[in-house]
C-alpha positions in Angstrom: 8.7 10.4 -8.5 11.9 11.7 -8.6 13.3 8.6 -10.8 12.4 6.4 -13.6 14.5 3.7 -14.0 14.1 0.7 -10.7 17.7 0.8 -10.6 17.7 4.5 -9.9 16.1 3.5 -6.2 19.4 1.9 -4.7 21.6 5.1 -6.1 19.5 7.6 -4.5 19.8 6.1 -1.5 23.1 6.0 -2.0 23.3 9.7 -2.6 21.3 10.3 0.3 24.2 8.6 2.2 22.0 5.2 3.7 23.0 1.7 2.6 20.0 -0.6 2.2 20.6 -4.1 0.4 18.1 -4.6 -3.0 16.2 -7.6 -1.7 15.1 -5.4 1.3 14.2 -2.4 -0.3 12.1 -5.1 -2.6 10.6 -6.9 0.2 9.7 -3.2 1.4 8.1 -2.8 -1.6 6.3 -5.8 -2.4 5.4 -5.6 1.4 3.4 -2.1 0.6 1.7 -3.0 -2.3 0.7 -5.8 -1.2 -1.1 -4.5 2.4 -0.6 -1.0 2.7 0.0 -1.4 6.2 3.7 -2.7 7.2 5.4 -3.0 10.5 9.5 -2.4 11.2 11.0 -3.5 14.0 14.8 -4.2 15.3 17.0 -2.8 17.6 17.3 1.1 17.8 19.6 2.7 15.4 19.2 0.3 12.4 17.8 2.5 10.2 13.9 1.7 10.8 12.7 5.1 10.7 15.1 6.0 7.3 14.2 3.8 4.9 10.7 4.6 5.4 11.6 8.4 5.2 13.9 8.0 2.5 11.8 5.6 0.0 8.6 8.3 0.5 10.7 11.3 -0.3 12.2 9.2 -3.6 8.8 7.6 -5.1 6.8 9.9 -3.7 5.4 13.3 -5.9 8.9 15.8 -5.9 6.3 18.9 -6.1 3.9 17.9 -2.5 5.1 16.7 0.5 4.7 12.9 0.4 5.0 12.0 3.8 4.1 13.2 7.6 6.6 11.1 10.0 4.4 11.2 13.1 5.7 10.4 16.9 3.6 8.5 18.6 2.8 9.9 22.2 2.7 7.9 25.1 -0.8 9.2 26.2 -3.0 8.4 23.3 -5.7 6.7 24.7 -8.4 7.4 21.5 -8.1 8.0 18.3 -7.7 11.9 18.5 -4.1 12.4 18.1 -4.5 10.8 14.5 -7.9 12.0 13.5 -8.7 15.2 15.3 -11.8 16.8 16.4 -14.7 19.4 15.8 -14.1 21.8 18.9 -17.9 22.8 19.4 -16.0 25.9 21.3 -15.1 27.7 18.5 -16.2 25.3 15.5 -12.7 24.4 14.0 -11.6 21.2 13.3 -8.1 20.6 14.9 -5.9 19.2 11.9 -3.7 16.8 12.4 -0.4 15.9 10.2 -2.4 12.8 9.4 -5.5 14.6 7.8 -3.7 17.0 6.1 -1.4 14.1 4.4 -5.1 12.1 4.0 -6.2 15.5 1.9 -2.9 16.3 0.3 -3.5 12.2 -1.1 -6.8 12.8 -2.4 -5.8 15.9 -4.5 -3.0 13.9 -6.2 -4.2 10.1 -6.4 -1.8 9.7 -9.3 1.0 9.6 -6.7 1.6 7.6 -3.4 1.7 9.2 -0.3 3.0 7.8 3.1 1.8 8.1 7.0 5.2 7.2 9.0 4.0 6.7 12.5 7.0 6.7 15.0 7.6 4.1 18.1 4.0 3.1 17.3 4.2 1.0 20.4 4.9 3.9 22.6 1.1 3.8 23.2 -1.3 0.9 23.2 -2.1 0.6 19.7 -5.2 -0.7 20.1 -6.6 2.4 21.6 -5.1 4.9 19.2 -5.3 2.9 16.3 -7.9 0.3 16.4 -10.5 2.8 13.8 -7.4 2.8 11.4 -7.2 -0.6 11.1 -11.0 -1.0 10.8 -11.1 0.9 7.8 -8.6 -0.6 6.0 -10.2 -4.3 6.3 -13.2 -2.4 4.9 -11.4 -2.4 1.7 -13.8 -4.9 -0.6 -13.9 -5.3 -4.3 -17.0 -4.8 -6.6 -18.5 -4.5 -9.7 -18.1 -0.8 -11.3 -21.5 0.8 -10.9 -22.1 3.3 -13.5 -24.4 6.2 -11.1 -24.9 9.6 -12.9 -23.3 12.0 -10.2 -20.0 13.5 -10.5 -19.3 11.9 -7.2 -19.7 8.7 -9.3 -17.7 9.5 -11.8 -15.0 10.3 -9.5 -14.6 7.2 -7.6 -13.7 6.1 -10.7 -12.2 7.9 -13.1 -9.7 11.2 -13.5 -8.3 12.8 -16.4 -5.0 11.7 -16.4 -3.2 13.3 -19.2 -4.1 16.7 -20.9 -7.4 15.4 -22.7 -8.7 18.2 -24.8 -12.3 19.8 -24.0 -13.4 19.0 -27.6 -13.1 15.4 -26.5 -15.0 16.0 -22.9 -17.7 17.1 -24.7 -17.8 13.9 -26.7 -17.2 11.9 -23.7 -20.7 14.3 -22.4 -23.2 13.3 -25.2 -21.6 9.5 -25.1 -22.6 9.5 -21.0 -26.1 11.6 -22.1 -26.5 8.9 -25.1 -29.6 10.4 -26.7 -28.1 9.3 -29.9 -29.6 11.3 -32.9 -31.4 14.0 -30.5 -30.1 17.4 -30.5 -30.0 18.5 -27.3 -29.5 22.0 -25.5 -26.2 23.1 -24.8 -26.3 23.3 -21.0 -27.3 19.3 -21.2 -23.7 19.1 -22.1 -22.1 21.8 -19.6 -23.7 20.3 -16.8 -22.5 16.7 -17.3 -20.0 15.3 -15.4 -17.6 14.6 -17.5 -17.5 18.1 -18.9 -17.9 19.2 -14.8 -14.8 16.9 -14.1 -12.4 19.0 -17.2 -13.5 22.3 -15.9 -12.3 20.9 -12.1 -9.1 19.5 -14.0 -7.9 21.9 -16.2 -10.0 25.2 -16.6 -8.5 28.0 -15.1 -10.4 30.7 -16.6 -13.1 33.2 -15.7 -16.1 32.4 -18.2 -16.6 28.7 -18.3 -20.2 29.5 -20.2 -18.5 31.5 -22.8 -15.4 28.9 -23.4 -18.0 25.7 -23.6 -20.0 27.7 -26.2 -16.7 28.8 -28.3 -15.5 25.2 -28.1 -18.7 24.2 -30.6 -18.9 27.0 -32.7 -15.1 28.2 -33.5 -15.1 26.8 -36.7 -13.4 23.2 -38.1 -10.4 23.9 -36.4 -12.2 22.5 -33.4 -12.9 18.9 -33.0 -16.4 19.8 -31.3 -17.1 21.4 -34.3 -16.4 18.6 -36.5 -18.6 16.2 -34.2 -21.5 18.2 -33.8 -24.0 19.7 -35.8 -25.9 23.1 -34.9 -29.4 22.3 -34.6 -31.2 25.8 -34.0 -29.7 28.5 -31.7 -28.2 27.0 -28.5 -28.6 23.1 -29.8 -26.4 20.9 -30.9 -26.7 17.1 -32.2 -24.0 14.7 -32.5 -23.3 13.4 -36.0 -23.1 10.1 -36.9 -19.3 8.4 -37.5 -20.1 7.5 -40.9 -20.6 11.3 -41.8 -17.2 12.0 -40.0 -13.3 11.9 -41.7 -11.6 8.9 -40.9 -9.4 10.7 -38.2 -12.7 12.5 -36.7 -14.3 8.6 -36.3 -11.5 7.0 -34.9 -11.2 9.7 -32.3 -14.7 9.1 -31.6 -14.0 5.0 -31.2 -11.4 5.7 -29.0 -13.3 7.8 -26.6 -16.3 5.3 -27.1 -13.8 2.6 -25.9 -12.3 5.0 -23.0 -16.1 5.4 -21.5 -17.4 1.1 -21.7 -13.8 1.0 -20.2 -14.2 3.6 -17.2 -17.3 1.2 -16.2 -15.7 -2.4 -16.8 -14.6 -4.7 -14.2 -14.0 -4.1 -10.4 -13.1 -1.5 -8.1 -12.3 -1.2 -4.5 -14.8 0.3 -1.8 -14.6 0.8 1.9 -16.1 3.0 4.4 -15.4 6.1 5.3 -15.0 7.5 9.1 -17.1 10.4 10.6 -15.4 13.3 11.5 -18.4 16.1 12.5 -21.6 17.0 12.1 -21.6 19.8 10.0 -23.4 20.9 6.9 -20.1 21.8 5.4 -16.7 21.4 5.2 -15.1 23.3 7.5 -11.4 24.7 8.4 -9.6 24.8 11.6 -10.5 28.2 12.2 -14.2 27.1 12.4 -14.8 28.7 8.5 -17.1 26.7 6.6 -16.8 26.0 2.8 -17.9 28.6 0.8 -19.7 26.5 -1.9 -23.8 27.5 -1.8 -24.8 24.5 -3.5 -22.7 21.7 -2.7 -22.8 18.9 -5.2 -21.5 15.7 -2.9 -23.6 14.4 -0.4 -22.3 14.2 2.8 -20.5 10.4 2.5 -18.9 12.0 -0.7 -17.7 15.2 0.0 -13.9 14.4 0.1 -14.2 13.8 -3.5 -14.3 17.7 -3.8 -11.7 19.5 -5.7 -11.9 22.5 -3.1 -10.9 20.6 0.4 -7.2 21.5 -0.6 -5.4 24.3 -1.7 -1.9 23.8 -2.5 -0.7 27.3 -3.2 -2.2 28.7 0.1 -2.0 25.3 2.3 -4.9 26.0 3.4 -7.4 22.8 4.4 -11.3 22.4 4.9 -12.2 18.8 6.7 -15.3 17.1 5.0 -17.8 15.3 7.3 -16.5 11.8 6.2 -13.1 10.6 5.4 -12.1 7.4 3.8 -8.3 6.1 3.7 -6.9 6.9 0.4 -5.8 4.3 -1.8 -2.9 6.0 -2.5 -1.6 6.3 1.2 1.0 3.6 2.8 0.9 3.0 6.5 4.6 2.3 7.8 4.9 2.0 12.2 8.6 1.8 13.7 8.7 -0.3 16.8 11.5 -0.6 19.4 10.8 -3.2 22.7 11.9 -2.0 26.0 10.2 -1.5 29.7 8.8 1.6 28.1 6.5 0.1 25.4 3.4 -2.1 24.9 3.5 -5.3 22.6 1.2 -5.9 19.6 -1.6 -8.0 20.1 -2.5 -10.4 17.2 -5.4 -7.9 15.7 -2.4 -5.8 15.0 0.1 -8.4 13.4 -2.7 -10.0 12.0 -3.0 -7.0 9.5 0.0 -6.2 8.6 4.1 -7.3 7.2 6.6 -6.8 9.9 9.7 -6.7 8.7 12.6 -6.7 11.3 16.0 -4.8 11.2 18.0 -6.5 13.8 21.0 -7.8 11.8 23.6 -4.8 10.2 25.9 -5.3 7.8 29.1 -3.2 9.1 30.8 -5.0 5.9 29.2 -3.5 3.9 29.3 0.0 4.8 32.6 0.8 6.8 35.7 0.1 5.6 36.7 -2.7 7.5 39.9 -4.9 7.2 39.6 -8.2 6.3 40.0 -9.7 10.1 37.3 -7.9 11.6 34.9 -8.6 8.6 36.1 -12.4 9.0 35.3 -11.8 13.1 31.7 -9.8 12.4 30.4 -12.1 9.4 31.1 -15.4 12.2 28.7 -14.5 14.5 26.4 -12.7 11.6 22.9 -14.0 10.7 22.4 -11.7 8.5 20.9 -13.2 5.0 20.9 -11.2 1.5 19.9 -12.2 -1.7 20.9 -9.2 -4.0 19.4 -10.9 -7.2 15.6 -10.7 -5.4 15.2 -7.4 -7.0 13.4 -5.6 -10.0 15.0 -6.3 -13.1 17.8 -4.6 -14.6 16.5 -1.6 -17.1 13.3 -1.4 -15.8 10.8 0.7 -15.4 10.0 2.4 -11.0 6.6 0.8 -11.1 3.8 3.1 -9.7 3.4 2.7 -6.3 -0.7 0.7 -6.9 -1.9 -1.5 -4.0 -3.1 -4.7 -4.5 -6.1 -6.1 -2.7 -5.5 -9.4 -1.5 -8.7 -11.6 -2.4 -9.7 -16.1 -2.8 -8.6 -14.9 -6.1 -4.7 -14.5 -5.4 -4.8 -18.0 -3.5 -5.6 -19.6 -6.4 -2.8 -17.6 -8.7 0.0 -18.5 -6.0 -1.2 -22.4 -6.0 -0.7 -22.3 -9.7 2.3 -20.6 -9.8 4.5 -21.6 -6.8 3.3 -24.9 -6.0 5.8 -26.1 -4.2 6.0 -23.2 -1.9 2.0 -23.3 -1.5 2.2 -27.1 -0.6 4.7 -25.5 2.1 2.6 -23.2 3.2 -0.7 -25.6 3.9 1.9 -28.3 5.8 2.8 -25.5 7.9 -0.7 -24.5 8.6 -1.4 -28.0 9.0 0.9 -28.4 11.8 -0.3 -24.8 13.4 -3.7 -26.2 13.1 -2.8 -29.1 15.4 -2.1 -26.9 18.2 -4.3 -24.3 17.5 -2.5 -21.8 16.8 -3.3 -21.5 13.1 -3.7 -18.5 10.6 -7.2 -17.7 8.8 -8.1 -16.2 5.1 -6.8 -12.6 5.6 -3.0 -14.5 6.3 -3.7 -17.1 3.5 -4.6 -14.2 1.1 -2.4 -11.8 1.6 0.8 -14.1 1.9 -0.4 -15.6 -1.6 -0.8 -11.5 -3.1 2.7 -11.1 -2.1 3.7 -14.2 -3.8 2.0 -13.2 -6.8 3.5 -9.4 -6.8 6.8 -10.8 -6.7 6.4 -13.1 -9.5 5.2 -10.4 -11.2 8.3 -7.9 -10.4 11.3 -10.3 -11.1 11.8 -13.1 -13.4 14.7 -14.0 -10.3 15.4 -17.5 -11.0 14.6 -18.3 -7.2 12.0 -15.5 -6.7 9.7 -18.0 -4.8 11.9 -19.0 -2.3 13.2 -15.8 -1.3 9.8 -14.3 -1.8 7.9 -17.4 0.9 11.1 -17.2 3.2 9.9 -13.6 4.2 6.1 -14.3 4.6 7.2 -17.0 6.8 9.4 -14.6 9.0 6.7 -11.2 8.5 3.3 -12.9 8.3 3.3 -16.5 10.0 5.9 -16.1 13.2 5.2 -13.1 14.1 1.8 -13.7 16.0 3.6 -17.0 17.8 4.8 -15.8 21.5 4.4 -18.1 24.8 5.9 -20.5 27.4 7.6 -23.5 26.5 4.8 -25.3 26.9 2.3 -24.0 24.1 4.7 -22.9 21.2 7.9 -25.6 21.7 6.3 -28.3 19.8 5.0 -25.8 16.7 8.1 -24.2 16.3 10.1 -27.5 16.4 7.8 -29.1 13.8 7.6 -26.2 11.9 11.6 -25.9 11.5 11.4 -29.7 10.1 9.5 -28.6 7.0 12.0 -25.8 6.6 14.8 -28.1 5.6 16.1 -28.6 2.3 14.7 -32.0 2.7 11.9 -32.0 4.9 11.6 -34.2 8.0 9.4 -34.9 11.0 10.7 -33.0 14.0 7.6 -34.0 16.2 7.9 -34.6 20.1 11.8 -33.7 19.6 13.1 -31.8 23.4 15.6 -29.7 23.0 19.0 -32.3 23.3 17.4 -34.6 20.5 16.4 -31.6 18.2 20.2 -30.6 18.5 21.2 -34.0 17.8 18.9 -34.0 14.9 20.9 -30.4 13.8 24.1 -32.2 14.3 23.4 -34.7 12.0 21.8 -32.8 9.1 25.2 -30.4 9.3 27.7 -32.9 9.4 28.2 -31.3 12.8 28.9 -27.9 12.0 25.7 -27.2 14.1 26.4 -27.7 17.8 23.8 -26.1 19.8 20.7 -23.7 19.3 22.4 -21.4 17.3 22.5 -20.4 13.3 24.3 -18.2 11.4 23.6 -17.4 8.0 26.2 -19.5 6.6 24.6 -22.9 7.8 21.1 -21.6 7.6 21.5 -21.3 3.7 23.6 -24.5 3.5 21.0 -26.5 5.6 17.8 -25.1 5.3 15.2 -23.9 2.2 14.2 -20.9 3.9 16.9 -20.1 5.7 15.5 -16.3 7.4 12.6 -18.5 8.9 14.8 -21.2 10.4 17.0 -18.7 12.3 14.1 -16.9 13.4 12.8 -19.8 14.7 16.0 -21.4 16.4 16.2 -18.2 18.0 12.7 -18.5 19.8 13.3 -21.9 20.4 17.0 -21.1 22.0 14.9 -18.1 24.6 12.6 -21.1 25.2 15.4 -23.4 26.7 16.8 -20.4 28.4 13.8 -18.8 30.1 10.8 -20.8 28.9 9.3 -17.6 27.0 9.7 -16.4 23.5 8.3 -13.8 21.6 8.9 -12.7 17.7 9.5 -8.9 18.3 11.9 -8.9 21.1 
């Protein structure tokens, strides 16, 4: 990451020459974290494709590429052009920009990494992408299991700092735990946590010989100090009360790393099969050259060797998972050349839209023609809904939605989650409701942004956008099916909600009119009245906009 300081994030795009307000360069954020899986649309030229570029190449690791931007081709019909294949001709694997990123990702899991796919609706998505999108609802939470393979071990845990190989060997008899029994000194060589520091950091030419030096090279060691030779080639750990104080606390600590690696939950999900083979293999149909390959086949993209930074050079595993550490972004434009997203697709993800520019703000415009731009403007910031001053870039971590982060939002936005069940309330009337996945992941980006800001009105910013990038979104129709929702829907969006039921189109502009002291006239809102009149103002223009198409040609759609 190429800054430390949260502040740092709006300068650099600065420098880079793009202007992006702070609340949406949070919302983008809290967006990713929160589903890993985030949709941009607008009109062309707003700077869809840019923020996702510049925001990768900014939080991204400055030594690895941290993104592949990815055009979408208009004849994916399978899943191919994002996955590649085995060709049984020669026995390569074609490698696509998308695998290589999915490898680059599992070398580096400290870092985030970022698959930009380009005018994603170029194609039908469903076709290319519908195996993507499987996988990542695989994501499930469960209890650690502890397992004895390396593989185990590495779903779990990496070095993350420069942890000594003194204190691997520790970590080694505490995972053996034959407390008391001296024990031959390959027992410890061959565990996995000793396996997982030569992976890490060795980089020499006589593993054997280092372990072996490690134990007998006098106090200056801490092996040495832990461990007590035995006979020739065996070694027995001492008990802490025969240790210095600064020996047994060492010991403690790494006691209380180990119960820690194998406390609480972590996050599974299956993995997609690329080939058939007994190895790895390269694109030039090369297999691994590994005899005795430790991973079974579901595991083999834990392997240290599937990526070689210095050479680029990539070998394809028979099963791929998603990283956790990789962020889906898709750029959409709607014209007669592309296809619309059907729910599955908006279902499972935050689409956030970039129709509104703020000329203002970037050109240096005189005071007339911001007066005549800002009139007709719709355009909403809130430059306060951002992380707080001094702070720390978090790391880029995703957080999996669960019943758990329903329960956190109730308690601590309550007024925006008794919101959020009258507007599923009045969805549910016309069938046209939202299930748990919506519900949960809504209320994890409630809770990540409550977390990120102490904002004094944090919730209401924060529930304005999962109105406008989680609930509208999947409402599109005649007049006749979506009229009523939308009109009952804007009444709870007031500051003081009201019933909007059975309202047509001249008595819900009367209703406007009244509210606004007349300053609203017809099916229209700019920003201006929509903050003055209305608690989430985003959602109410969005939705006066659909109902507006609705009047004028009895079909409306979110992404337009």
């Amino acid at each position: 990451m190429s800054i430390v300081k949260a502040d740092e994030l709006i300068s650099e795009f600065s420098r880079k020459g793009f202007h992006y307000s702070k609340d949406i360069i949070f919302d983008y954020y809290l967006s990713l974290i929160t589903k890993p899986f985030v949709i941009l649309t607008g009109i062309s030229g707003s700077g869809k494709s840019k923020i996702a570029e510049i925001f990768a190449e900014i939080v991204g690791n400055d030594d690895s590429k941290s993104y592949e931007l990815i055009p979408v081709k208009p004849n994916w019909r399978d899943n191919k052009g994002l996955f590649g294949y085995h060709n049984l001709i020669d026995g390569g694997y074609y490698l696509t920009p998308m695998i290589k990123l999915f490898l680059r990702a599992l070398a580096d899991q400290d870092n985030p990494y970022f698959l930009i796919l380009d005018e994603m609706n170029i194609a039908k998505t469903e076709h290319y992408f519908a195996d993507y999108l499987s996988l990542i609802e695989s994501r499930r939470i469960f209890e650690k299991k502890k397992g004895s393979s390396l593989a185990d071990l590495k779903k779990l845990f990496r070095y993350e700092t420069k942890i000594t190989l003194s204190e691997a060997i520790i970590l080694s008899a505490i995972d053996i735990n034959k407390p008391g029994v001296a024990l031959k000194i390959e027992e410890y060589r061959l565990n996995r946590f000793s396996e997982l520091w030569k992976s890490t950091f060795y980089g020499g030419n006589n593993w054997t010989a280092q372990y072996r030096s490690e134990l007998n090279q006098g106090t200056g060691r801490l092996a040495n100090r832990v461990f007590e030779k035995v006979a020739d080639g065996e070694y027995r750990r001492k008990d802490k009360s025969a240790l210095s104080a600064d020996d047994a606390a060492t010991v403690t600590k790494l006691e209380n790393m180990y119960s820690d690696i194998f406390k609480g939950k972590t996050v599974v999900q299956d993995n997609i099969v690329l080939h058939n083979c007994n190895k790895c293999i390269d694109e030039n149909g090369n297999s691994c050259e590994c005899e005795h390959c430790p991973y079974a086949a579901e595991d083999r993209y834990l392997c240290e060797l599937l990526y070689d930074k210095e050479t680029e050079h990539y070998y394809v595993p028979s099963e791929l998972p998603i990283p956790l550490n990789v962020f889906t972004v898709g750029t959409v434009n709607v014209d007669e050349t592309t296809y619309m997203f059907s729910p599955k697709v908006l279902d499972r993800s935050n689409v956030i839209e970039f129709n509104e520019v703020d000329f203002g703000g970037l050109y240096s415009l005189s005071p007339a023609q911001i007066a005549l731009v800002e009139s007709a403007s719709k355009l909403i910031t809130t430059p306060d809904f951002y992380f707080d001053a001094g702070t720390d870039m978090p790391q880029m971590r995703i957080t999996l939605p669960s019943a758990a982060s329903v329960n956190d939002f109730a308690s601590k936005c309550p007024t925006e989650f008794d919101v959020l069940i009258r507007l599923f309330a009045v969805l549910k009337k016309h069938n046209m409701h939202f299930g748990y996945r919506v519900m949960n992941e809504i209320s994890c980006y409630m809770c990540n942004a409550v977390v990120n800001t102490t904002y004094a009105n944090r919730e209401q910013v924060a529930f304005d956008n999962q109105i406008l990038q989680k609930v509208l979104p999947k409402i599109y129709g005649s007049y006749d099916k979506i009229w009523n929702p939308l009109v009952e829907m804007l009444g709870e969006l007031l500051n003081t909600r009201e019933d909007y039921s059975g309202l047509d189109a001249d008595a819900l502009i009367d209703k406007l009119k009244q509210i606004s002291g007349g300053t609203i006239k017809s099916l229209e809102l700019n920003g201006t009245a929509a903050k003055t009149y209305f608690k989430y103002p985003k959602s109410a223009i969005k939705i006066v906009e659909m109902l507006e198409d609705l009047e004028l040609a009895g079909f409306a759609t979110y992404i337009k």
